[in-house]
N, C-alpha and C positions, 0 to 999 in steps of 0.2 A: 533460822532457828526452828521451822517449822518443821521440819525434817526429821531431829528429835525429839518431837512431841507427837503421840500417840494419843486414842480415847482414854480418859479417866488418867492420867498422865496432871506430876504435878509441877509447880513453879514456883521455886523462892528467891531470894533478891536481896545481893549483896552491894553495899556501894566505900567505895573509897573516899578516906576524908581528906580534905586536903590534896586533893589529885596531885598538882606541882611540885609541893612541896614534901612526898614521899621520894622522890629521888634526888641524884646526887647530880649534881654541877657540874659540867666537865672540869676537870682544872685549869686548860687554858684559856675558860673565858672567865675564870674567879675573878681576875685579875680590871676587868674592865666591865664590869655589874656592879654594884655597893652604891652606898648611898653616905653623904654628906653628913655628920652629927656634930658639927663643931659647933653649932650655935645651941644645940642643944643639951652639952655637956661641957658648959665653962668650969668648972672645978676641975675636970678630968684634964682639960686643956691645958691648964697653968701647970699641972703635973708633968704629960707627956710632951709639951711645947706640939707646936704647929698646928695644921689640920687634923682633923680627928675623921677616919675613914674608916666605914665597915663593910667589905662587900661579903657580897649572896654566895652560899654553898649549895644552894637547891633552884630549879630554873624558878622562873619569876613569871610573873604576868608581866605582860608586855614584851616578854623577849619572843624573837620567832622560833628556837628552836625548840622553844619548853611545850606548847603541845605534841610536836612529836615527840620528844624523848617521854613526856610523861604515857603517852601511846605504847611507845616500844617497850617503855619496862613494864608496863600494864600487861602487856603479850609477852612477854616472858616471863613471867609471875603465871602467865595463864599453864603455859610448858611443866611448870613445877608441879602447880596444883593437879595437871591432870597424868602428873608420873613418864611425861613424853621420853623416850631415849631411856630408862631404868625398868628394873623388876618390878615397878610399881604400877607399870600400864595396866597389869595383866594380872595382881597381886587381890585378891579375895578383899586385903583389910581397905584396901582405896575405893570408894563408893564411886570413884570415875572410870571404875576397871574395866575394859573389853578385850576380846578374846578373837574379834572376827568383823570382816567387814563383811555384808549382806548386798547384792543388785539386785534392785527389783526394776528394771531398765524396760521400758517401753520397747516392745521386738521381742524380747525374750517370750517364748511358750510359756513360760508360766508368771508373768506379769500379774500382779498383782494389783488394782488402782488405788485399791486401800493405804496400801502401804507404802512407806517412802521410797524412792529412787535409788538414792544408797544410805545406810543406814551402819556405825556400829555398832555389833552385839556381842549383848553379858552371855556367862554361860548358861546363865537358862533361857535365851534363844530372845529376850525383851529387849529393844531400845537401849543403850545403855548411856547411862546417867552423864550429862553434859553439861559443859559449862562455857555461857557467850558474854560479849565484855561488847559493851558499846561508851567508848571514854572510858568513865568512871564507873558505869554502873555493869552489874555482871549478875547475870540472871543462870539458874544452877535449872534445869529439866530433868526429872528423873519419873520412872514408872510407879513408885509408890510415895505415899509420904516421906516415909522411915527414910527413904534413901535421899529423898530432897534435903530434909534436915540433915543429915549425915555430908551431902555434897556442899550444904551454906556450913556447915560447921568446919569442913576441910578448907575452904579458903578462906575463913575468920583466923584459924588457928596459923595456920600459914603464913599469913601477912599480916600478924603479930610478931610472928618468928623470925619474918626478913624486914621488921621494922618496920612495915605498911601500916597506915590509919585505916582501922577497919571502922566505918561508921554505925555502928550497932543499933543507933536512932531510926536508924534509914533502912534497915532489916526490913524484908516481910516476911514472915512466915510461911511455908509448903500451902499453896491452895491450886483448885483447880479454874477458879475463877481470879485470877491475881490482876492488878492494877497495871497498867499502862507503863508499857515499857519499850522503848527506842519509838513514841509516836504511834503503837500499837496494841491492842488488848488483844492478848490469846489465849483463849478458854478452852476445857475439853469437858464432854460427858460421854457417854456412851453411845451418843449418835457418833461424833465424830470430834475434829476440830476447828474450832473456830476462829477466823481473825474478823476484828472490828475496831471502833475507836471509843474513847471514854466518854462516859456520859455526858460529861460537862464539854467535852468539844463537839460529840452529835448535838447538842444543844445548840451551842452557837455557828453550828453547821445550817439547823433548820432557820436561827434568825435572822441567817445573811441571805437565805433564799426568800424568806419572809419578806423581807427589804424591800429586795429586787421587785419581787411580783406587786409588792407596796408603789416601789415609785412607777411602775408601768402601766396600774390601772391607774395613776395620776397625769403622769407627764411623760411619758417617754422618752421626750427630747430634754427632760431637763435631769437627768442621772448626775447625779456627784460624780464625777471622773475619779479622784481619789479614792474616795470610798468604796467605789467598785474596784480601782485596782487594789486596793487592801482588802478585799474579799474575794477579788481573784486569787492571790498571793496563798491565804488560805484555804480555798478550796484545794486547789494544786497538791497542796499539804496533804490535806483528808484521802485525796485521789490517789496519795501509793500508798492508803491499806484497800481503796474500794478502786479497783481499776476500770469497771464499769461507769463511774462517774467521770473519767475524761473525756468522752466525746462532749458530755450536756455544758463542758466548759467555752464550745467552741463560739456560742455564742456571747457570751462575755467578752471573747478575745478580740470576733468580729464588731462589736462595740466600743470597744477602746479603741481601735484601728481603724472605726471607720470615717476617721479625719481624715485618713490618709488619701489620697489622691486616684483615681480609677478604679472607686470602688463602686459599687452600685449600693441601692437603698437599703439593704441588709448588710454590707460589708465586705461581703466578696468581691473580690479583684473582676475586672469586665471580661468576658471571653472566656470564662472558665468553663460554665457546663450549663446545659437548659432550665429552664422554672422546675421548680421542685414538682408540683403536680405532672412533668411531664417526663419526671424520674420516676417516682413511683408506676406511673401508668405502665412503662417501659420495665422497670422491675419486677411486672407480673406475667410476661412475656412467656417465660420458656414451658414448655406443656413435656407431659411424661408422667407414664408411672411408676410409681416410687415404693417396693413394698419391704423394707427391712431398716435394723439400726445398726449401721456399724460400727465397727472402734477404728478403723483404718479407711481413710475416701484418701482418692486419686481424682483431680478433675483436671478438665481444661477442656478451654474455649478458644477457639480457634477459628478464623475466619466467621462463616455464617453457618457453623454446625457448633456443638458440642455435646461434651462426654463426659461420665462419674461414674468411677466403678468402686464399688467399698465391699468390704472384710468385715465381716463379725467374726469374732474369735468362739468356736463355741467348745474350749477347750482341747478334746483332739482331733479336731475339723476347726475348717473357716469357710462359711457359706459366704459367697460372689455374689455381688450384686452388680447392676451397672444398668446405665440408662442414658440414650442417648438420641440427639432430635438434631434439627433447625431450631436459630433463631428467627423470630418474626423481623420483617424488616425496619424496625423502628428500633431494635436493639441490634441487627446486624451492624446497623448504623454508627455506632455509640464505640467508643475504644475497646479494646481491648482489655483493657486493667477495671474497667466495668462491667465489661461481661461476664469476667475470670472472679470477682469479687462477686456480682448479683448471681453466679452458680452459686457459693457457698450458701449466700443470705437463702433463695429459693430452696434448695435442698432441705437445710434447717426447719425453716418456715411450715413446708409439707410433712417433714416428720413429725416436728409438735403436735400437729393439728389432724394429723390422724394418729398420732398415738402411736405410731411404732416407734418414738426416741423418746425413752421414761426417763427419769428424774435421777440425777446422778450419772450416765451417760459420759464416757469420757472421747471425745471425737480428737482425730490426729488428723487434720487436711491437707495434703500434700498438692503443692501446686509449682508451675514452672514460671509463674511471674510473681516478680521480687516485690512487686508494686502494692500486689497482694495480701503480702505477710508483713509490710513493713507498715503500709494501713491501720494492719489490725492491733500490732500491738502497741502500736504510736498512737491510736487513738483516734486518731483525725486527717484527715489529709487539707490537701490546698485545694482542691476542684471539689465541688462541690454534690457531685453525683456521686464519689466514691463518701465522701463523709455520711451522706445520707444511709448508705449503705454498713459503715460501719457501726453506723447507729443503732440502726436496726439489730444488725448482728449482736451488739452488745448487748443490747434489749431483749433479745432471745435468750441470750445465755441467762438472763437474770431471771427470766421467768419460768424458764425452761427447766432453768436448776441443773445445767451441762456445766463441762468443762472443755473446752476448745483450743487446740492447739494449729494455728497454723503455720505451716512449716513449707518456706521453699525448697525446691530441688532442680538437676539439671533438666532441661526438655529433654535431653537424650536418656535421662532417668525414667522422663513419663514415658515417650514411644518404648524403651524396652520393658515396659509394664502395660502395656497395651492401653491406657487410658489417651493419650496422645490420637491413637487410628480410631478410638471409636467416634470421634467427631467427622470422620469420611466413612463412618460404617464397618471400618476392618474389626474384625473379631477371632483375626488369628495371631496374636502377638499375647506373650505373658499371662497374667492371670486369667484371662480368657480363655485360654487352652491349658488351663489347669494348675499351672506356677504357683505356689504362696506368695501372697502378696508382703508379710516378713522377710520373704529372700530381697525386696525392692528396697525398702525400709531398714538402713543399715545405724539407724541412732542410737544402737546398743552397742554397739561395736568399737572399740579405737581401731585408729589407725593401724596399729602393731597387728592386730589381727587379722584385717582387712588386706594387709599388702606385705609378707616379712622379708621381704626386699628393702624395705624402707630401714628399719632397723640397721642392715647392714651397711646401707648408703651413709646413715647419721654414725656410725661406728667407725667410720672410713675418715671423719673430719673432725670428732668430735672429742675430747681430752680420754686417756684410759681409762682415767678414773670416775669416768662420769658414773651417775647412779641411773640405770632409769626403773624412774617409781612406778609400782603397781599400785592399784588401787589400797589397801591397806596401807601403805606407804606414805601417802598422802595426810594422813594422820597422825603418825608418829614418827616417823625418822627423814621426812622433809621438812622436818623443824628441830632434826639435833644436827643432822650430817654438816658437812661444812665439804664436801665434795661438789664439783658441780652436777645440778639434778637436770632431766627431761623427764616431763609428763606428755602423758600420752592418753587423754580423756577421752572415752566415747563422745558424741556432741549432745546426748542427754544431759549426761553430766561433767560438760567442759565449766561452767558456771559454781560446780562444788571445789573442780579441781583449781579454777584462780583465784577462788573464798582464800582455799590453802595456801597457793600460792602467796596470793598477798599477805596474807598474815605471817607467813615463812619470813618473806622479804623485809617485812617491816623489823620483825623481832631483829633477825642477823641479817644487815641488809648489804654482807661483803661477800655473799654465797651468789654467786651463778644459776639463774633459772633459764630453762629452754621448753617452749612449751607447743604441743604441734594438734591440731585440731580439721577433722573435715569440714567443710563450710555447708555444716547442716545445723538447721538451729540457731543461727547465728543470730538474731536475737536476744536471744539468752547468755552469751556472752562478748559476743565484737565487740562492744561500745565497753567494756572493762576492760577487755585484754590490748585496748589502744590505749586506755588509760595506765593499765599497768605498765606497758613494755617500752621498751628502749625502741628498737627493733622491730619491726613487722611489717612481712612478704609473703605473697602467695605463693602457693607453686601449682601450678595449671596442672591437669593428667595429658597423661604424652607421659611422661617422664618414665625412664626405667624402672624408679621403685615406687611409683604411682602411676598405673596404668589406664587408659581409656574407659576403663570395664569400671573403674572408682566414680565416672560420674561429673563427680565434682571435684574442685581444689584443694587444695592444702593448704593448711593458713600455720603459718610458723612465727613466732613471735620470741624474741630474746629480752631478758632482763639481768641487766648487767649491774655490777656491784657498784655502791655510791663512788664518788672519787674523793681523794683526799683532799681538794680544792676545789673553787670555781671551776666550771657552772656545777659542782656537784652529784647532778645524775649524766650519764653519757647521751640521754635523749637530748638534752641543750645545744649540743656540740654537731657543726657541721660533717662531721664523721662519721656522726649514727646516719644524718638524715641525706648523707651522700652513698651510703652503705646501703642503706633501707630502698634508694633510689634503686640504684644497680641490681640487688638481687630480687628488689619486685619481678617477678615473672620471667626471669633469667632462667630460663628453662627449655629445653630443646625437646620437641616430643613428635609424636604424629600428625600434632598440631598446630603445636607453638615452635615457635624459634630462636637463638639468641637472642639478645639484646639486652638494654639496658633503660629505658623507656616502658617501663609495664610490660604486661606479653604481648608480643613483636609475632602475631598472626598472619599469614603470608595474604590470607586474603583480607585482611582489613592493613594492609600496610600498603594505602592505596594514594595516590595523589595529591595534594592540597587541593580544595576547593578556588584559593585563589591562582593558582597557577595555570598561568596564558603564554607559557616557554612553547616556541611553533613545532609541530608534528606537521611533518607531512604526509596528505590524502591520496590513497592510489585511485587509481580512476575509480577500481571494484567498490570501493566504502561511497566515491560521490554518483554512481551509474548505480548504484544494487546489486554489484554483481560480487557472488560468494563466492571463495575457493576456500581452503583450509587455512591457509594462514588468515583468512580475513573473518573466520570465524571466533578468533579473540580480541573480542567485544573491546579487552579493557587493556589491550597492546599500550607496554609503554605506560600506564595507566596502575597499576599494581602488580608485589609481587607474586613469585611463585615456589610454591614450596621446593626445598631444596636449592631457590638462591645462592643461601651464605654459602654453600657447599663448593662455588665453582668460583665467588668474587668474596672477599672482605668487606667485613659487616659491620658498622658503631652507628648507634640508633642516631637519631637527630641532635637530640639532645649532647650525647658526645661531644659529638662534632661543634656543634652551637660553644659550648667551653672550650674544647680545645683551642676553637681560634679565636673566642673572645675574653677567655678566662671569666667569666660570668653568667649568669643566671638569666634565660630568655625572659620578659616582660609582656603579659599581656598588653595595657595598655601602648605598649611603642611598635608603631606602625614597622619601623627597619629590623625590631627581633624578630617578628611574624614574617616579614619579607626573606630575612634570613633562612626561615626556619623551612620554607616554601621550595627556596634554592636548593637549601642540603637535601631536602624530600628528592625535590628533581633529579638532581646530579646521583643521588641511590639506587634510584630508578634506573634510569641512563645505564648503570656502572650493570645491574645485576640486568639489563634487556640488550648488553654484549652477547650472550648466550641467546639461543633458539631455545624455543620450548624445547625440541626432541631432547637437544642438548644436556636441560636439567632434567630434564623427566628420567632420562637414560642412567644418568648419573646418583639421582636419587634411589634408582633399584639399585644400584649396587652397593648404594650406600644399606640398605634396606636387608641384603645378603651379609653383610660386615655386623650387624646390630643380630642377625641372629645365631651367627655364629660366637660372639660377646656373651649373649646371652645363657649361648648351651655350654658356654666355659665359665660361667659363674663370676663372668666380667660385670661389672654396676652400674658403670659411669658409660656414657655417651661416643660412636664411636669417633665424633668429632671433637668431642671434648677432653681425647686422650691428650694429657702433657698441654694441654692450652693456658696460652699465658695473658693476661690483660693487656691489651692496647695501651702505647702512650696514651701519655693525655697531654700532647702535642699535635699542634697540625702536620704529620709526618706524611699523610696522602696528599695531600694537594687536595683539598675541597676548598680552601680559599681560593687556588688559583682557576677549581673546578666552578664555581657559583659566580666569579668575575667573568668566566667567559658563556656563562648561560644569561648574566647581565648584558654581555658584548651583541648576543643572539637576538636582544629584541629591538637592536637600532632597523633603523627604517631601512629598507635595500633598494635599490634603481629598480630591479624587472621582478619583484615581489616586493611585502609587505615587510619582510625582515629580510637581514643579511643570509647569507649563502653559509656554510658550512664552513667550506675552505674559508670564508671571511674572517667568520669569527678563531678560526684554528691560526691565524697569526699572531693572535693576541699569546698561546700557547710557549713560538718562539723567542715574543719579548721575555718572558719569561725566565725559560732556559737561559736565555744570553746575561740576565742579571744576574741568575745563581749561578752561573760560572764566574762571574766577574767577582764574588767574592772571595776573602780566605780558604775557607775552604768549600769549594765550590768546584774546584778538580782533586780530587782523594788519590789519583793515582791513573799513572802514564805507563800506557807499556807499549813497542815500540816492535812492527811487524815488519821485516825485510830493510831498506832501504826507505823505501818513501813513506807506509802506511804509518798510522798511529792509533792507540784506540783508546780513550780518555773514560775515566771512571767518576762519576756526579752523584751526589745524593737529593737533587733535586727534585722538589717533591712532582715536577711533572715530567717525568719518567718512571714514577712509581709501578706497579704492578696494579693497583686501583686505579689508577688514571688512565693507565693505559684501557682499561675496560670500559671507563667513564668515555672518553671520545669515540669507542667505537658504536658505543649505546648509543650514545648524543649523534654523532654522525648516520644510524641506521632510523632514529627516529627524526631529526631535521632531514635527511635525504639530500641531493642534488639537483636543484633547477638549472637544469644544462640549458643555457640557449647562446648557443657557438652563435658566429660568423657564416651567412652561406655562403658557401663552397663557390670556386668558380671554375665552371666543366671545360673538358675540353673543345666542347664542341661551341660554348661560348669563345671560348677565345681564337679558333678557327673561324668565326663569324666577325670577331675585332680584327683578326687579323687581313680578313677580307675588306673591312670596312677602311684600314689603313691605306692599303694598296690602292682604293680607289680615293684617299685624299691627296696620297701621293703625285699621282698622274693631275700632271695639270696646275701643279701648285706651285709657288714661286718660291725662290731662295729660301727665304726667309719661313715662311709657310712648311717649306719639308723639313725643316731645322724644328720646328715646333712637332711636327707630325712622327720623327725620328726621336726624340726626344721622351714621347707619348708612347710608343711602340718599344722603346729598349725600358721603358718603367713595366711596363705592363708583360712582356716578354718574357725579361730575364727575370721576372720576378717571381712568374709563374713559374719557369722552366729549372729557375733555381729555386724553389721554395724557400723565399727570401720573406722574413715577417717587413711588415710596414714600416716598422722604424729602421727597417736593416738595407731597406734600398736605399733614400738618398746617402748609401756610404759607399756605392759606386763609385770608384775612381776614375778616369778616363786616362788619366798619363800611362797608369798603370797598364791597363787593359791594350793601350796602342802596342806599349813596350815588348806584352807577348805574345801578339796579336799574329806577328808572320810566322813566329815558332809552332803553333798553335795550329795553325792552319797548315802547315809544312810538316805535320808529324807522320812518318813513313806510316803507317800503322790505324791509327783512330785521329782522321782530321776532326780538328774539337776546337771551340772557342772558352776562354781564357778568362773568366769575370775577376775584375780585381777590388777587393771591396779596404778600405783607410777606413780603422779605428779600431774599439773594442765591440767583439764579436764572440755570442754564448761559444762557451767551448773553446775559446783561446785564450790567452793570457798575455798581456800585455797591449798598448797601441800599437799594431803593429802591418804592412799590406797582408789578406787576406785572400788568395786566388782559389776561385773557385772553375772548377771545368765545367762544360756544358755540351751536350752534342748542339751540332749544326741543325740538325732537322730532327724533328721527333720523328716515331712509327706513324704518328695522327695525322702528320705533315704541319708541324706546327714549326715554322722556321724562325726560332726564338733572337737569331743574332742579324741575321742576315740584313733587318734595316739600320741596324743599332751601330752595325759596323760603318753605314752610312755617315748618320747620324758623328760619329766618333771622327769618320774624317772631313 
C-alpha cells in the first residue's frame, strides 16, 4: 500500500458487513449445509409432516471454503470498482482512473528515491487514486481529499448495486492521519511518509518490555515462561511494521530455548562463535580511508585482504570510490560470512561518524555471499558473531536515519566489476578502469531485456495464445484475460508483479500463470513465489537464451489452475513435485549439464565420500613420480565436461527409481549405499573415454553450437529431437552396482578380487536373460555352421558396455602368472635325470622315466597341468614305430584320452613332438623307455 501513497496524500476506509454472508453458496454444497428446525417449529411440523430442514445459501462459519470464496469475490468486486478490463480504467468520471504506468526502478539514470518504484499515474502526472482490500476491510489512497471521498463513495455505491453490505458505521472519513489498518498506521505530511503502530499497541509494546527489565532486576532465573512467550508472540507482531526491532528479539528467543540441551549460559548452542567482547574487539579490525557516500557499494572479503568500491550517482556523472587493505590476523581468522558482514557494519560505522553519509541516504550493497543478505534481512542468525553484527547494522540504520538494501550477487558478477581483485590489489577490471558501475547492477531490467533469446525459447514451448504482460499489464488485463499469462519482472519489482499475480489467481483461479525472474533480490520475493507456485526450477546461465555474461540464474515458477477434484491445487500431486524435480537445473550450458538431480556440474559431479570401490595405484601416484596422465588428481574421481556427449547420462536419482520404483531415504543405510554404487558405476561408464577423447569431442561439439547459433537455432546442439529416458532399468546399472558389490570380496594375492573375477558375475547374467521369453528377439543364420543371436539384455547395452571398460581401466590387472620354466632349466633336469638313470635299478628307472616323460612332454608339448596325467600310453606305443619310421620328419607321437580345449567330444588326442629340440632338449627319448 505504500507505494500509493505519497506526502500530504489521503486515506479513507471502507468495510464489509457481514463478510460471508455477502455471497452465494455454491449450489452443490446447498444441499449438505442446513440446519435442523424440527424441534423448533412443532406447528409447521404437523402441517408439512416429517423433519423440518433449512439449509444455507451463503458460506457459513465454520465451513472451509467460505473464507476463500468470501476473499475471491472480495477481489473481484475490487476488478469492478477499479473499472479493470472497460473504458472505465481510463474514464475522467472513475476517481480510480490511470492512464500510465511510471518506473522509478533503482539502476535507472534518473531514479528517483523519493518516489515509488512503480507507480500508476492520472493524467496530471499524481499517484493515482487506489484501492487495497485486506479480508473485509478496503482502504481507498488518493492525492487529494475530494478524490478520497469520491474513491470511499465509488465502492459504497457499488456494493449496494451488486448487493454487498456496505458497513457505513465502520467508515472513516479522507485523512492524512487515519487509524490502524491491516496491523499498521500510515501517515503522510509534507516531510514524507510514514509507517508506525497505534497508540494503544505502542503502549502495550512499552509494558511488556517494562516487564521484562521488571522481572530481570528481580530474578532472572525466575521469568514466567508463558508470559514471556505471550510477549514474544507480540512483539513478532509489532516487528513487521518496525523491522529493526527483530534482532533485539533474539534474546527472548535464546531464553525460552535455553532448556534446551548444549547450550551455553546465555542460550546459544556450544561451538558457535567467540565471547562477545572478542567480536567486537575483532569488528574494529579493518583500517582504511574512507572519503565519500555512495548509492551503490560493491564489497568482498576474501581470504586475508579485502575490497569496497561504491558509486555516488551525481546525476550526469558517478564519482568511484574504493578502498581496500589486509585483515588483521585476528579477523583473517574468523569465517568468511564475518568478514563479508563486519565490511558492511565497518564501512557504515565510518561514514556516520565522520559525516560523509547524511540522513536519508539510500545505500544498495551488493555482495557475493548469500550468508550476507539472508542475515540481514532475516534479522538474526544462529552464530553468534554474525547476529552481533546484524545488530549493530540495524542500529545504524536507525540512527543513522539510512535505508539499506542488501543485495547478493554472482562472484563472477563482483570480479567483472572489479571489486572482487581489489582484495589482491588489482585495479584493472571494471569500474576501476572507468565502467559504470549501473551497467554491473542489472535490478532494473527484466529478463526480456537482458537476453531476447529468451523470449523466443519460451515461444517455442509455450501455448500461441499466451499473453506476455508488460508492466502496465499487470494492472489491468492480468485480471480480465483468461489467456495463459507470463511475467517478466525486473527483480526490483518481482514482489509487485506476484502482489498481482496472486490476486489474479485468487479472483479467476482457472487462468494459467507463468512467471520468470533473475535471482537478484531474492529476498523480496523467493519465499512468495514458493508459496504461490505449483512449479518452481531454476535455470543456471550456460543456456542458449541465458548466457554466461547474465551472471546469475533464472528462477521460473508455474501456477496452474485449481483442479476440479482432490487434491485440488496440482502442487499436492506427485506430478508437479516429480516435474519440479526433473526440470530443476535441467539445463546444458558452458557449465552445467543434463540431468535431472539439480544442476549436474561436471565438476561437482564428483565421487561419494563413502565409496571404498578399489582403483588401482600406478607406481608414478605411490613413488612421486608425474607424467601427464598422472597429473589428474581426481582420475576416476569426477566428471568432465562434455561426458554426457560421448556416454548416456540419468542422474542418480533416476537410476535410484528406475530400479527401485521409489524414493531414496536418508535415514536407511542401503538407499545411501545404493545411491554410492550408481555414483560409482557413472563414473566408471563416462572414465571409458581419455580426457583427450572428451576434450576433442567437446570442440566440436563447441563448432555445431556456433554455427546453431549464427542460424538462428535456440535449443542445444544435443538437445535437438531428444527424448526422455525410460523410467525402466533398460541400462543394466542393477546388474552394473551388483558387480561393483562383487569387486569388494576379499581376493588371494590382493585385497579384492581381480577384474576378470568379478566380470564372471557379468556372464551369469547374460545366460539368465537368455533363458527367458524373450531373452533371444531374433536368429539369423550365416553360411552353414555360424549363427548370430539378437538379446535385449541390459548387459550388452551400449552403457554397460562403457561401464566395464571404465571399471576395468580403473580396477586394472594384478597379473601375477606362473614362473616360467626356461630351457636352460630343463636342459639342467634333464642332465640331472640321466645321472639318476645310471646306476639305478629296475624299479628306480621306472620311477625316473616316469618323472622325465611328465616333465618332458610336457614342456615340449605345452601341455597345462591338468592336461598331462591324460597321457595315454597304449595309445602312444600304438604309433610309436609309425612315428619314428616317417620317411621325411622322424617325430614322436603323444597321445593324450579325454576331453581336451579345442576338441569336442571324449575322444584319443595325438599330438606330434620332434625328437630333439634345436636346445638339445631330448623330450621323448627317456619316455620311450619308460613306455616299454
Amino acid at each position: 500500500m505504500v507505494r500509493t501513497v505519497a506526502p500530504q496524500y489521503y486515506c479513507a476506509d471502507n468495510d464489509f458487513g457481514e463478510m460471508f454472508y455477502n455471497f452465494w453458496l455454491h449450489e452443490e454444497l446447498r444441499p449438505y449445509t442446513g440446519i435442523d428446525l424440527t424441534g423448533l417449529c412443532p406447528d409447521e411440523r404437523s402441517i408439512r409432516g416429517g423433519r423440518i430442514w433449512e439449509h444455507f445459501t451463503r458460506p457459513t462459519m465454520g465451513l472451509g471454503p467460505s473464507p476463500y470464496q468470501a476473499v475471491q469475490g472480495a477481489l473481484q468486486f475490487k476488478g469492478l470498482v477499479l473499472g479493470r478490463g472497460s473504458a472505465e480504467a481510463s474514464a475522467d468520471s472513475n476517481a480510480f482512473h490511470w492512464v500510465s504506468v511510471e518506473l522509478n526502478v533503482p539502476g535507472m539514470l534518473a531514479y528517483d528515491p523519493a518516489q515509488p518504484w512503480i507507480s500508476k499515474r492520472r493524467k496530471d502526472g499524481r499517484v493515482a487514486v487506489d484501492m487495497h482490500l485486506f479480508v473485509d476491510d478496503s482502504r481507498t489512497t488518493a492525492p487529494t481529499e475530494e478524490l478520497a471521498w469520491q474513491g470511499g463513495s465509488r465502492i459504497a455505491k457499488l456494493a449496494s448495486w451488486y448487493g454487498l453490505q456496505d458497513a457505513a458505521r465502520k467508515r472513516r472519513p479522507p485523512s492524512q492521519t487515519p487509524g490502524a489498518w491491516s496491523g499498521s498506521v500510515v501517515s503522510t505530511t509534507e516531510e514524507g511518509v510514514f509507517v508506525s503502530v497505534s497508540v494503544e499497541r505502542w503502549g502495550k509494546t512499552r509494558a511488556a518490555i517494562a516487564w521484562i527489565e521488571e522481572q530481570l532486576s528481580q530474578d532472572p532465573k525466575a521469568i514466567e515462561f508463558k508470559q514471556l512467550e505471550r510477549i514474544r508472540g507480540f512483539l513478532v507482531y509489532v516487528g513487521q511494521t518496525y523491522r529493526s526491532l527483530v534482532p533485539y528479539l533474539k534474546g527472548i528467543h535464546l531464553t525460552l530455548d535455553s532448556w534446551r540441551g548444549n547450550r551455553d549460559e546465555e542460550g546459544w548452542r556450544h561451538g558457535g562463535s567467540k565471547r562477545v567482547e572478542e567480536q567486537q574487539e575483532a569488528a574494529e579490525a579493518p583500517a582504511g580511508e574512507d572519503d565519500g557516500a555512495p548509492r551503490q557499494s560493491a564489497r568482498v572479503a576474501s581470504g586475508s585482504g579485502f575490497g569496497i568500491s561504491e558509486a555516488d550517482n551525481k546525476g550526469d556523472y558517478e564519482v568511484i570510490q574504493y578502498v581496500y587493505g589486509v585483515w588483521e590476523e585476528r579477523v583473517s581468522n574468523e569465517s568468511s560470512n564475518f568478514r563479508e558482514l563486519n565490511n558492511f557494519v565497518v564501512r557504515i560505522e565510518s561514514g556516520l561518524s565522520n559525516g560523509t553519509i547524511q540522513p536519508g541516504t539510500e545505500f544498495f550493497l551488493f555482495t557475493d555471499n548469500f550468508v550476507t543478505e539472508r542475515a540481514f534481512y532475516k534479522g538474526t542468525s544462529k552464530a553468534k558473531v554474525l547476529f552481533e553484527l546484524v545488530l549493530r547494522l540495524r542500529t545504524l540504520e536507525m540512527i543513522g536515519k539510512i535505508f539499506l538494501h542488501v543485495i547478493w550477487c554472482s562472484g563472477k558478477r563482483m570480479i567483472a566489476q572489479g571489486t572482487d581483485g581489489l582484495s589482491r590489489g588489482d585495479l584493472a577490471n571494471g569500474v576501476l578502469v572507468g565502467e559504470s558501475m549501473l551497467d554491473f547492477v542489472p535490478i532494473h531490467l527484466s529478463p526480456l531485456e537482458r537476453s531476447p533469446e529468451l523470449e523466443r525459447w519460451i515461444r517455442s514451448w509455450c501455448p500461441r495464445n499466451a499473453l506476455f504482460l508488460k508492466e502496465a499489464d499487470w494492472f489491468d488485463c492480468a485480471h480480465t484475460e483468461t489467456r495463459p499469462m507470463f511475467w517478466f519482472p525486473a527483480p526490483a519489482l518481482s514482489d509487485v508483479a506476484l502482489e498481482q499475480l496472486c490476486e489474479a489467481w485468487h479472483a479467476r483461479p482457472h487462468v494459467f500463470h507463468c512467471i520468470v525472474v533473475p535471482s537478484l533480490m531474492t529476498s523480496r520475493w523467493r519465499r512468495q513465489m514458493r508459496k504461490a507456485s505449483d512449479v518452481m526450477f531454476t535455470i543456471p546461465i550456460g543456456a542458449s537464451f541465458w548466457r554466461e555474461e547474465m551472471f546469475e540464474s533464472l528462477t521460473l515458477a508455474l501456477v496452474c489452475p485449481l483442479l476440479p477434484a482432490s487434491p485440488w491445487q496440482v502442487r499436492r500431486m506427485d506430478l508437479a513435485r516429480d516435474t519440479e524435480r526433473n526440470l530443476s537445473g535441467v539445463w546444458e550450458g558452458a557449465e552445467g549439464e543434463r540431468g535431472a538431480q539439480g544442476l549436474w556440474h561436471f565438476q561437482c559431479y564428483e565421487a561419494s565420500d563413502t565409496d571404498q570401490y578399489p582403483r588401482q595405484r600406478s607406481p608414478g601416484e605411490e613413488g612421486g613420480f608425474e607424467d601427464e596422465e598422472l597429473k589428474e588428481a581426481a582420475r576416476f574421481q569426477v566428471a568432465r565436461r562434455g561426458d554426457h556427449l560421448l556416454c548416456p547420462f540419468q542422474c542418480d536419482l533416476c537410476h535410484f527409481r528406475n530400479m527401485r520404483s521409489s524414493e531414496p531415504m536418508v535415514e536407511r543405510r542401503e538407499d545411501q549405499e545404493l545411491l554410492t554404487a550408481v555414483r560409482r558405476a557413472i563414473l566408471d561408464a563416462f572414465w571409458s573415454r581419455e580426457r583427450s577423447t572428451v576434450e576433442s569431442n567437446w570442440r566440436e561439439r563447441n563448432h555445431i553450437a556456433k554455427a546453431m547459433k549464427t542460424f538462428g537455432f535456440i535449443s542445444e546442439p544435443e538437445q535437438a529431437d531428444k527424448q526422455p529416458y525410460s523410467v525402466r532399468d533398460t541400462w543394466g546399472m542393477f546388474q552394473a552396482v551388483t558387480l561393483l558389490h562383487r569387486s569388494l570380496d576379499e581376493g588371494k594375492n590382493s585385497d579384492t578380487i581381480q577384474f576378470g573375477t568379478m566380470r564372471r558375475l557379468r556372464t551369469h547374467f547374460t545366460n539368465v536373460a537368455l533363458t527367458k521369453p524373450d531373452g533371444v528377439t531374433l536368429t539369423t543364420i550365416t553360411g552353414m555352421q555360424g549363427a548370430q543371436h539378437f538379446s535385449d539384455s541390459p548387459t550388452h547395452s551400449y552403457w554397460f558396455k562403457r561401464f566395464l571398460e571404465g571399471c576395468h581401466k580403473r580396477m586394472g590387472d594384478n597379473v601375477q602368472p606362473d614362473r616360467a620354466v626356461t630351457i636352460d632349466m630343463m636342459l639342467k633336469l634333464q642332465e640331472l635325470l640321466e645321472r639318476d638313470w645310471i646306476g639305478a635299478s629296475v624299479s628306480e628307472k621306472l620311477d625316473v622315466c616316469l618323472l622325465a616323460g611328465f616333465l618332458l612332454a610336457g614342456f615340449a608339448g605345452g601341455l597345462r597341468g591338468e592336461e598331462v596325467p591324460k597321457i595315454e600310453l597304449e595309445g602312444t606305443m600304438a604309433h610309436l614305430d609309425e612315428s619314428l619310421s616317417h620317411p621325411r620328419h622322424r617325430h614322436f607321437t603323444l597321445a593324450l584320452q579325454g576331453r581336451v580345449k579345442g576338441e569336442r567330444g571324449e575322444r584319443c588326442h595325438l599330438l606330434p613332438l620332434a625328437l630333439e629340440t634345436r636346445s638339445g632338449c631330448m623330450c621323448v627319448c627317456r619316455f620311450v623307455g619308460s613306455c616299454e
